[in-house]
N, C-alpha and C positions, 0 to 999 in steps of 0.2 A: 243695524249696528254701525254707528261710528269706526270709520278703520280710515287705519295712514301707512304707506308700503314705504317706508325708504331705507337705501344702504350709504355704510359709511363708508367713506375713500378716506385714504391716507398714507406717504408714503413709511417703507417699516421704521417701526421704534418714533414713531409720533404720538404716540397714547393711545391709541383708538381703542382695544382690546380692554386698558384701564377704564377709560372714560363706558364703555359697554358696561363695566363691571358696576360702577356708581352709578349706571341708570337702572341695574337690576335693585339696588338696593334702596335707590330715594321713590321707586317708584311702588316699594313693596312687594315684590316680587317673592323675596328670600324672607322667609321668618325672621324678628327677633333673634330666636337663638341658633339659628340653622350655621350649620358652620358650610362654609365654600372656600374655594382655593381662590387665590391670586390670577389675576386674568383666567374666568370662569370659561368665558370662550373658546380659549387656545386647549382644543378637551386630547387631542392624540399626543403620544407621547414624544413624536420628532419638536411640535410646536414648542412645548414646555421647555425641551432642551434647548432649543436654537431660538426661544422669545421673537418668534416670527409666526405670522397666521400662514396657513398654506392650505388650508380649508377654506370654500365658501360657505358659512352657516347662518340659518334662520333661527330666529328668537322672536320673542315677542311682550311687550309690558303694556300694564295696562295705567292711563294717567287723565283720571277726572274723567272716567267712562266713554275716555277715547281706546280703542284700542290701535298701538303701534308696532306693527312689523317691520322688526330689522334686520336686516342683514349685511353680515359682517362680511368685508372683502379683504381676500389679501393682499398685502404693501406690494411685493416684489412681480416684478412683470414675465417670469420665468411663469408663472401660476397664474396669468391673465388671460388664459380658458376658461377660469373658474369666473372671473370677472365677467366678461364679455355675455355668457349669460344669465347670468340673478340679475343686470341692469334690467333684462326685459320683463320682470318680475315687480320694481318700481314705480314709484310716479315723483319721488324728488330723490337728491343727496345732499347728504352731509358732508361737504370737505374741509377734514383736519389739515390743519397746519401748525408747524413747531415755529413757537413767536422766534427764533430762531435761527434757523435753518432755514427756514421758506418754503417754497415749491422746491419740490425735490423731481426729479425723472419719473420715479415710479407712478407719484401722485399726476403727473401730467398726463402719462397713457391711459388711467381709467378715468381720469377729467375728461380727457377726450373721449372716448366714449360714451362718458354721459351726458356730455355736451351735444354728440350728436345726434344721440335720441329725442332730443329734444325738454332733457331734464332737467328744472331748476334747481340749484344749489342753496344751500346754504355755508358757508362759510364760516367756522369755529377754527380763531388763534389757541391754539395746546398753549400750557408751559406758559402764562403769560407771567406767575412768581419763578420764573430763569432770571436770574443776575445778565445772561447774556442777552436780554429780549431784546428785539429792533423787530416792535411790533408794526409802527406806522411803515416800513421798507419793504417788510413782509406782506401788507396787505397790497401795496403797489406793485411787488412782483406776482401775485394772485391774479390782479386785474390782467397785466401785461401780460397772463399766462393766457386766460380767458380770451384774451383781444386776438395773440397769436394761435386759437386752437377755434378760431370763428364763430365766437358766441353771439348769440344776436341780443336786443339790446335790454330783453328782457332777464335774458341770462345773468348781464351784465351791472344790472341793480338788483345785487344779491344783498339778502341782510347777513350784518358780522355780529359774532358774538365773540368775549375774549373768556377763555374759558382757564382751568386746571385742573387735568380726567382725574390728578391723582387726591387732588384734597378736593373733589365733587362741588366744584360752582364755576358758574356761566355769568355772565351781565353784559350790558349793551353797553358799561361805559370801562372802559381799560383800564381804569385806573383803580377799582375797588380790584380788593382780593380776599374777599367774604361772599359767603350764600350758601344757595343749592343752584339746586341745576332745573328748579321752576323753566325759568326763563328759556331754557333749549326745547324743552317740553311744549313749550305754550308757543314757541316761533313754531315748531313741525306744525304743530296742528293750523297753525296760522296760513304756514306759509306752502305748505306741501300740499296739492289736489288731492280730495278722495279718489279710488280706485274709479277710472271709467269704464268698467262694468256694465254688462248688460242681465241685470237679474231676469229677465221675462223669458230669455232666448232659451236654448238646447244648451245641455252644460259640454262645455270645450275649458279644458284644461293642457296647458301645456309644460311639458318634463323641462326641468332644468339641475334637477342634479338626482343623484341615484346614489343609493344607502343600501347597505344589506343588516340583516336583521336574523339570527341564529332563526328564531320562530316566524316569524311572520317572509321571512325569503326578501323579492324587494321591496324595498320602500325608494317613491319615487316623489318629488317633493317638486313643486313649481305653484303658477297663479292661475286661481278659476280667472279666466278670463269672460264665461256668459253661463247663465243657471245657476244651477242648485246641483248635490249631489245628496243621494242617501247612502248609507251602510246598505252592501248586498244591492244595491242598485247593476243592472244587465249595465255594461259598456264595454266599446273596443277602443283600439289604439291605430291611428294612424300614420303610417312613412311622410317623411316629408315632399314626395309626388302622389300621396294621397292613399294609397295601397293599404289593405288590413294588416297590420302587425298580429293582432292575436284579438282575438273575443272573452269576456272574462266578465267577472263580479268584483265591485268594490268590496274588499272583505272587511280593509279597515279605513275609515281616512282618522288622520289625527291632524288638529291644529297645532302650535306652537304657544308652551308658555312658560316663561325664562328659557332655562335649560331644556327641560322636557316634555315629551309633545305628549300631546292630550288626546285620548279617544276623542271622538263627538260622534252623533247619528248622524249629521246631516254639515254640509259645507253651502257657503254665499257664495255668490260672483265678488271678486278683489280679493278673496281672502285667500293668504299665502297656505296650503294644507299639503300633507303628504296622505298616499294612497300606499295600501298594499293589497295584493290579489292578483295582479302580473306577473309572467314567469320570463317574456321577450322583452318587453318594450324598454324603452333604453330614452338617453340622453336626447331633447328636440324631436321626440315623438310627440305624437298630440294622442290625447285618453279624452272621450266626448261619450256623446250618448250613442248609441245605434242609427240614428237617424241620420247622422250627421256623416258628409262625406267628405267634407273641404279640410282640409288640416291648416292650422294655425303657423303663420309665417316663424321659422325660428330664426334668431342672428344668425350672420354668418362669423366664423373663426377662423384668426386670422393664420395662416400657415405655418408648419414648424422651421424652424430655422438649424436645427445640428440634431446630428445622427448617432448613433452607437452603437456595437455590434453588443448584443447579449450573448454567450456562446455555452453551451453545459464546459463546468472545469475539468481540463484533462490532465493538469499537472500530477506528478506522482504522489502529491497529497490529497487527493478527492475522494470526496467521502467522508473523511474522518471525523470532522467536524459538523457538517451540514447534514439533514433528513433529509431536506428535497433536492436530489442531484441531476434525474431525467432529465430530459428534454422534454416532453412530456409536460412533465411539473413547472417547467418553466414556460410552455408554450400558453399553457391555461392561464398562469398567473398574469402574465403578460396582454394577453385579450382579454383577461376580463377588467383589466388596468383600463386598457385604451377604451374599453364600452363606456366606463363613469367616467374617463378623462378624455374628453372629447380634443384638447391638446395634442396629445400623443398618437402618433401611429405606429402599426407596428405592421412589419410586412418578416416573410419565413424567406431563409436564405437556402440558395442552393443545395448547400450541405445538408440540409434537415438537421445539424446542429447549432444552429448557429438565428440570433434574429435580429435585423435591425429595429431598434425604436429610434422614432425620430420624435424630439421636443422642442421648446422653447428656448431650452440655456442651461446648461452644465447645472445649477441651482436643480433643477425640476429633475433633472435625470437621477442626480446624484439623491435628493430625497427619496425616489422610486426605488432606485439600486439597495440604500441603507434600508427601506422598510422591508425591501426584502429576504436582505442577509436579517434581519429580525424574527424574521418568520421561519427562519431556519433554509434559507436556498444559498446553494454554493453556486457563483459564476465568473465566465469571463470575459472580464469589460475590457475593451476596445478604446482606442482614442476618443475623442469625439472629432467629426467632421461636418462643416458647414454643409447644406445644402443649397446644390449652384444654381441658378438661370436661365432662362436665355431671353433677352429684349426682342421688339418686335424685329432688326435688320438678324435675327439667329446669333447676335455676339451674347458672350459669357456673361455671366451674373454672379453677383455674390450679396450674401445680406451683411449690411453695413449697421453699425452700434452709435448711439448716441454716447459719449464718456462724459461724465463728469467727475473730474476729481480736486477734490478739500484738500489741497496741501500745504504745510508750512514753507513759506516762500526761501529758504537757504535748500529745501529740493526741489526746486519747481525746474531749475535748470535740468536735474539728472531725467525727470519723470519726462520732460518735454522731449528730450534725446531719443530716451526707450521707446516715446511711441510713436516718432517719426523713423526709428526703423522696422516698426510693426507697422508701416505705411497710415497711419494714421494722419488727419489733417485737424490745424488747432483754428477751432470757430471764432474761440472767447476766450480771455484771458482777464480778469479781475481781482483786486485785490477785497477780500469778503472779511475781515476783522479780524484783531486779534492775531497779528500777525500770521496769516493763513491768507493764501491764493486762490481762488476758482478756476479752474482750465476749463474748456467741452473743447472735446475734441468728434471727428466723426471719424470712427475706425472701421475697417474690416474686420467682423466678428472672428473670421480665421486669426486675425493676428493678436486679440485679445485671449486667446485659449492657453491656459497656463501663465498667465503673465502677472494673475494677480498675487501668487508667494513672491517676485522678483519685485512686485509694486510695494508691499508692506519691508522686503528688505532693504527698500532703496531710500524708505521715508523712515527706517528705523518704525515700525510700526503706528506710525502717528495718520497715515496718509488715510481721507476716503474716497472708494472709487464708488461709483453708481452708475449702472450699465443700464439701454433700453434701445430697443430694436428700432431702426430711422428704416429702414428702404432698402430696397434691393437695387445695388447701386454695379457699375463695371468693374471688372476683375483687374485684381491689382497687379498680377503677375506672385512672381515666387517672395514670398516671405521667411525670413531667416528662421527656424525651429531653436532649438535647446542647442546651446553652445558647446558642455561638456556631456562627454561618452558615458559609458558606466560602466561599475566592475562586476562581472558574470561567475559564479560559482562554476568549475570544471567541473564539480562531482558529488554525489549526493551524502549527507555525515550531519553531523554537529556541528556548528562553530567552536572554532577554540580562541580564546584569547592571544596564545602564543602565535597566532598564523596571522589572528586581526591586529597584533601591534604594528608590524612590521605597515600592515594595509592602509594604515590611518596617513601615513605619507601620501598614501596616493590619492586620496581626497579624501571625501565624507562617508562614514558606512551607513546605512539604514538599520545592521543585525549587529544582536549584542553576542558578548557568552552564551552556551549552550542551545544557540534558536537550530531548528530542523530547518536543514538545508536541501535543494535537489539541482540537480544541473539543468543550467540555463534562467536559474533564479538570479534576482539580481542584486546585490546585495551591497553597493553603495556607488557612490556618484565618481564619476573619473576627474581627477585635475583638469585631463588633457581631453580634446577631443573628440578621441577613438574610444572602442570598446576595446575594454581588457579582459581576459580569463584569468583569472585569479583561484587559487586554492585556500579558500577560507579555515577550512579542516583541517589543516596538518598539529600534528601534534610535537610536542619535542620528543627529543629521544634520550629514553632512560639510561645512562651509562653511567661508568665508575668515575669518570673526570669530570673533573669542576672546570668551574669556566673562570678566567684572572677579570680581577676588575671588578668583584659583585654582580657581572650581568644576569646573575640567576636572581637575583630582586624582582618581586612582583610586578608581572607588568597592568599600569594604570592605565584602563582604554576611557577615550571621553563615550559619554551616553548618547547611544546611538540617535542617529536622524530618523525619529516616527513620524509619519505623514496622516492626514485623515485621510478619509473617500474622497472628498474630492480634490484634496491636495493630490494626491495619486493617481486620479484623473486628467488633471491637467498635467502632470511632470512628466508621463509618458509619451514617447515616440510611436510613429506610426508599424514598427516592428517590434512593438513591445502591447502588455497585457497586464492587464489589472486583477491579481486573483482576488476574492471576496468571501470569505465563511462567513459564519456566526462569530466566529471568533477571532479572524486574522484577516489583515490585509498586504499582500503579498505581492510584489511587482516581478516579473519572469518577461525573458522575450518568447514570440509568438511561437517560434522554432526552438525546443529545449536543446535539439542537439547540433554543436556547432558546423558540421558539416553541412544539413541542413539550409541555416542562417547561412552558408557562404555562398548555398547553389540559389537562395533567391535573394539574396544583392547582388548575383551576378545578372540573372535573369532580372531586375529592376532595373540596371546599369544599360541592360540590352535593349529595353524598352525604351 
């Protein structure tokens, strides 16, 4: 069998997920009349809403009795766990680029890895009918990408195609903007090695992502690397020091084709397949025959970088909303996260309430946290906090951010200010068209945490920012937090209008009319510095005297300040709490009762 393994890179909102969708269809994949949705790939419901990948997925088309496996990576480097192993799964890539934009961050971090695997690219210009293209500038910053991320020189005589995923054609010369997408079809197979496979050997297959399946339990999806496999074929799994993970039957293996994977009796060496009939084996285990005892080498991944406490909710709303409230319920869901997310860690706190996960970047957490209040789990999120260092002389560490940020040059003054006092330092500073500026900046990831609602206010929302993890660099010392204080509900009621007018003077409320309130909830932002207690509840009082002047006139409150997840995640302080239902997203500090809160800022202050 003819077969081609490659995945596409690209940073998000480049096409890539479009252009997937036009190779299912020119390749014949999809009936005729078959109806499919718009970006067929993007299949879980966060993707659809947020037009971002966040899954790695396998597919497969077939083109002139070639057949080609692909798989789709995602753009944002918050979710480059998922990346880091389906590379080991290839033998070439695809990297999109917006005629554009250019190389963007995200596209540069899995450049780089497939660069050092020693992967040749292919190069496709997106977007090449944009009115804005500056396709020739685009392919020079590619090069210049490739030069700085130490491609050797075979790398470096990549073939270009100038493509657009959305009206479905490719060509070698830039200038037309007609076809199909032959010509992307006909360079893979051209230009991408077959699987170097050893069909004669023992079958050695290794895990690179993990599925669950109502009936079948797991499905575990990676590349026969040597052999053959049958249906009901004896195999075990092994650790990566070589140890038995468990002994089992191939119950089922299934190939990949478009969308959905296909029984078959029997699997090749190179070909991308999923198995089920395992009940342990897990992510970068190796599944072989019995004979075999060597396990197959898996990438390593690269460390998490910020933490956050998961806690069961204790506020005097818990329950009401949510099914899964335990601890318990939350412990499971949590380890059986971090088994397919090999990203994530998760370690049990002291309290047996409470857990830290540690990820990639606010992005990854905040996905995890939302799929969860989906599923019906109530909890209580914590700040996020970097995870610190230490160099070889035992001084402190901290991981440091690559910034890029697009802004229109009348804020490039205000943005440059903000993040030289989030200790940030400016690498680059370019004028990129269109009256818009490029900055990089290299920040401490501490000082980027919440900055990005103050970054879209400061640019009037025109600005963009694009964050990726550089090095774990020396500690900066103390970085300025959240300026203004907030106003704390006394006591537990309704909101009243009559109590929130007066409130509105003192900053911004987050709660409108009639929301359920409890004490130590928090329920808008202070002018001033400090925290205030406030009584949002009070009601007027019914008596026989009017008031002179019309002041009994309806009072008009502005619509209150709603935040999403992870607006709420970054806005909070380090003695404050994020509550989460199905339904509500609620901000409280960690101590409802103000006595409490007074005896540990004094005990902080001691320390």
């Amino acid at each position: 069998m003819n077969l081609r393994n490659v995945a596409i890179i690209a940073h998000v909102d480049h096409g890539k997920t479009t252009l997937v969708d036009q190779l299912f269809r020119q390749s014949g994949t999809f009936r005729d009349n078959q109806r499919i949705e718009e970006r067929a790939m993007d299949s879980n419901d966060l993707e659809k809403e947020r037009g971002i990948t966040i899954l790695a997925k396998c597919t497969s088309v077939d083109w002139e009795g070639t057949r080609i496996n692909i798989v789709d990576t995602p753009g944002h480097a918050d979710f480059g766990g998922e990346v880091e192993r389906i590379l080991s799964m290839v033998d070439g890539v695809i990297l999109l680029v917006d005629s554009s934009e250019g190389a963007m961050p995200q596209t540069k971090f899995v450049t780089g890895k497939a660069l050092a695997l020693g992967l040749r690219p292919i190069v496709v210009v997106n977007k090449v009918d944009r009115p804005d293209e500056r396709i020739q500038e685009v392919l020079d910053e590619v090069f210049d990408l490739f030069v700085s991320l130490e491609a050797t020189d075979e790398q470096l005589d990549f073939p270009v195609l100038y493509a657009s995923g959305r009206n479905g054609y490719a060509n070698d010369d830039h200038s037309l903007r007609e076809g199909t997408l032959a010509p992307l079809f006909n360079k893979i197979i051209e230009h991408v090695p077959p699987p170097s496979a050893d069909p004669d050997g023992p079958f050695k297959f290794l895990v690179t992502l993990l599925d669950r399946d109502n009936f079948l339990g797991r499905i575990l999806t990676g590349l026969v690397f040597s052999g053959s496999v049958k249906t009901n074929q004896p195999i075990h799994s092994l650790d990566n020091d070589g140890k038995i993970v468990e002994t089992g039957r191939a119950t089922k293996i299934m190939t990949f084709h478009g969308l959905e994977r296909v029984p078959t009796d029997e699997a090749q060496a190179g070909d991308i397949i999923s198995i089920a009939g395992l009940t342990h084996t897990t992510v970068s285990n190796t599944i072989c025959d019995p004979s075999v005892s060597e396990p197959l080498h898996a990438q390593p991944i690269d460390p998490p970088t910020l933490s956050m406490r998961f806690a069961v909710n204790d506020s005097p709303m818990a329950g009401r909303e949510g099914t899964k409230v335990t601890s318990r319920m939350i412990r499971d869901r949590l380890f059986r996260e971090a088994e397919s997310n090999v990203a994530i860690k998760v370690t049990e706190a002291d309290d047996r309430d409470s857990y830290e996960v540690a990820g990639r970047g606010e992005l990854q957490l905040g996905v995890l946290i939302e799929t969860m209040r989906r599923e019906g789990f109530e909890l209580g999120i914590s700040r996020p906090r970097v995870l610190f260092g230490t160099d070889e002389d035992g001084k402190k560490t901290e991981p440091y951010e690559t910034v890029i940020i697009d802004v229109d040059e009348e804020y490039s003054g205000t943005v440059v200010e903000k993040m030289n006092i989030r200790k940030a330092e400016m690498t680059d500073m370019r004028p990129s068209g269109g009256g818009k500026t490029r900055i990089t900046f290299s920040a401490p990831s501490r000082g980027m945490i919440g900055y990005h609602g103050e970054f879209l206010s400061d640019t009037r929302g025109t600005g963009i920012m694009n964050r990726l993890f550089e090095k774990y660099g020396p500690h900066k010392g103390q970085i300025e937090g959240r300026k203004n204080g907030v106003l704390i509900s006394n006591g537990s009621g309704e909101a009243n209008s009559y109590a929130l007018g007066p409130l509105e003077e003192r900053g911004i409320l987050f709660v409108g009319h009639g929301e359920q309130l409890y004490e130590g909830m928090i329920v808008g932002e202070n002018a001033k510095p400090d925290d205030l207690e406030v009584n949002p509840m009070k009601a007027k009082q019914l008596t026989n005297f009017r008031a002179s002047g019309g002041k009994d006139d309806a009072i008009r409150l502005t619509p209150p300040k709603k935040m999403t997840l992870e607006q709420a995640i970054a806005y909070i302080d380090d003695d404050e709490m994020v509550e989460v239902t199905p339904k509500s997203i609620r901000l409280r500090k960690r101590f409802l009762d103000p006595h409490d809160r007074k005896r540990a800022s004094r005990a902080k202050q001691a320390a």
